[in-house]
N, C-alpha and C positions, 0 to 999 in steps of 0.2 A: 657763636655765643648769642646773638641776637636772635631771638626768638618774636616772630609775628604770628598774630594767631586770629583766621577772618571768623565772622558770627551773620548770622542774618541768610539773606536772600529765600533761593524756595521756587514756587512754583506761583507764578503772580497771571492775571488778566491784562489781555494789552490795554491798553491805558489807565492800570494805575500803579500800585508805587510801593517802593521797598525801601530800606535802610540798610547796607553793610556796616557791622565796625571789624577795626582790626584793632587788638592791644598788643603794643611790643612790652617786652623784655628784654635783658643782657645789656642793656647800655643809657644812659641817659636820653631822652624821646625830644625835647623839644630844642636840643640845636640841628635837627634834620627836617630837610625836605622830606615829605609823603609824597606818594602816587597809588594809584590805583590801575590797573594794566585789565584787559579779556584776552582768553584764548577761544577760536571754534576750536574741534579737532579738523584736524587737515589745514588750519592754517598759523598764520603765523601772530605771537605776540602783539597786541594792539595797544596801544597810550590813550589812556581815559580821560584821567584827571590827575594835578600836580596841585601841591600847597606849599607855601613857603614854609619854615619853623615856626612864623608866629600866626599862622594864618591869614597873616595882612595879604596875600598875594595868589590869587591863584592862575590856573591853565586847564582848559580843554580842549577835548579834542571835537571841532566841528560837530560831528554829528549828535553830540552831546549838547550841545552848548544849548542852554536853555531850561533844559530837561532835568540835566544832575546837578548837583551840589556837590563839591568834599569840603568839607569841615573838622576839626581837632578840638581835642581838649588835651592841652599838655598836663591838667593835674592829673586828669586820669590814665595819662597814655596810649589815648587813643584816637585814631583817624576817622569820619564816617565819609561812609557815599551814600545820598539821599537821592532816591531813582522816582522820580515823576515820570508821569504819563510814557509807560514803556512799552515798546513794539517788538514784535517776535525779533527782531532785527538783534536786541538787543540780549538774545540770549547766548548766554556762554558760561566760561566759566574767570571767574573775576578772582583776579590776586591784588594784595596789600603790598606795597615794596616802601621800603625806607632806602635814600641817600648811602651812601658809601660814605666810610670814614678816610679823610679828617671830610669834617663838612665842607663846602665849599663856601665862600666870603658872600655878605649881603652885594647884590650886584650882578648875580647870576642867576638868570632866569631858569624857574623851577623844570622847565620842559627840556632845558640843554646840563642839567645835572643828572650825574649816573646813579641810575638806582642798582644795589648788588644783592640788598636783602630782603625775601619773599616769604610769604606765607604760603601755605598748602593750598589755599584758594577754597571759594564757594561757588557753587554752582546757582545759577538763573537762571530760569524757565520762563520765558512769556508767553503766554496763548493765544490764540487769535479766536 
């Protein structure tokens, strides 16, 4: 029943910068953790970024850090990831996942809750 649904990304130059959103539906959006996950093909699921429900809290993943941003707006129901200065490194294909129900209690860090619900993904291209 929960429907995510990603917008944005494309074909971008290394060093500079894109926006994904994702808008859910089928459930109430703001007592869940967000994440934003890459796949290549040929490998395996990668952890991007994580936001708490209110946004007060977030998580990267190293090689990120600095570079993206995620961000929320719970009136609209949506999650974003803001991509600065990006390197062919950073091309794949990006999914939106929301939290698993029931949520988990304030006190559990966004990177150690289970994400179960995904969108169809967008694809990123960076060029060198």
């Amino acid at each position: 029943q929960v429907q995510l649904v990603e917008s944005g990304g494309g074909s971008v130059q290394a060093g500079g910068s894109t926006r994904l959103s994702c808008t859910a539906s089928g459930r109430a959006f703001s007592p869940y953790a967000m994440a934003w996950f890459r796949q290549v093909p040929g490998k395996e699921r990668e952890f991007v970024a994580a936001i708490s429900k209110t946004g007060d809290s977030t998580y990267y993943e190293e090689s990120v850090l600095g570079r993206f941003t995620i961000s929320r707006d719970n009136a609209k129901n949506t999650v974003y990831l803001q991509m600065n200065s990006l390197k062919p490194e950073d091309t794949a294909v990006y999914y939106c996942a929301g939290e698993r129900s029931p949520p988990l209690p304030r006190g559990v860090g966004v990177r150690h809750r289970r994400y179960d619900h995904w969108g169809q993904g967008t694809q990123v291209t960076v060029s060198s």
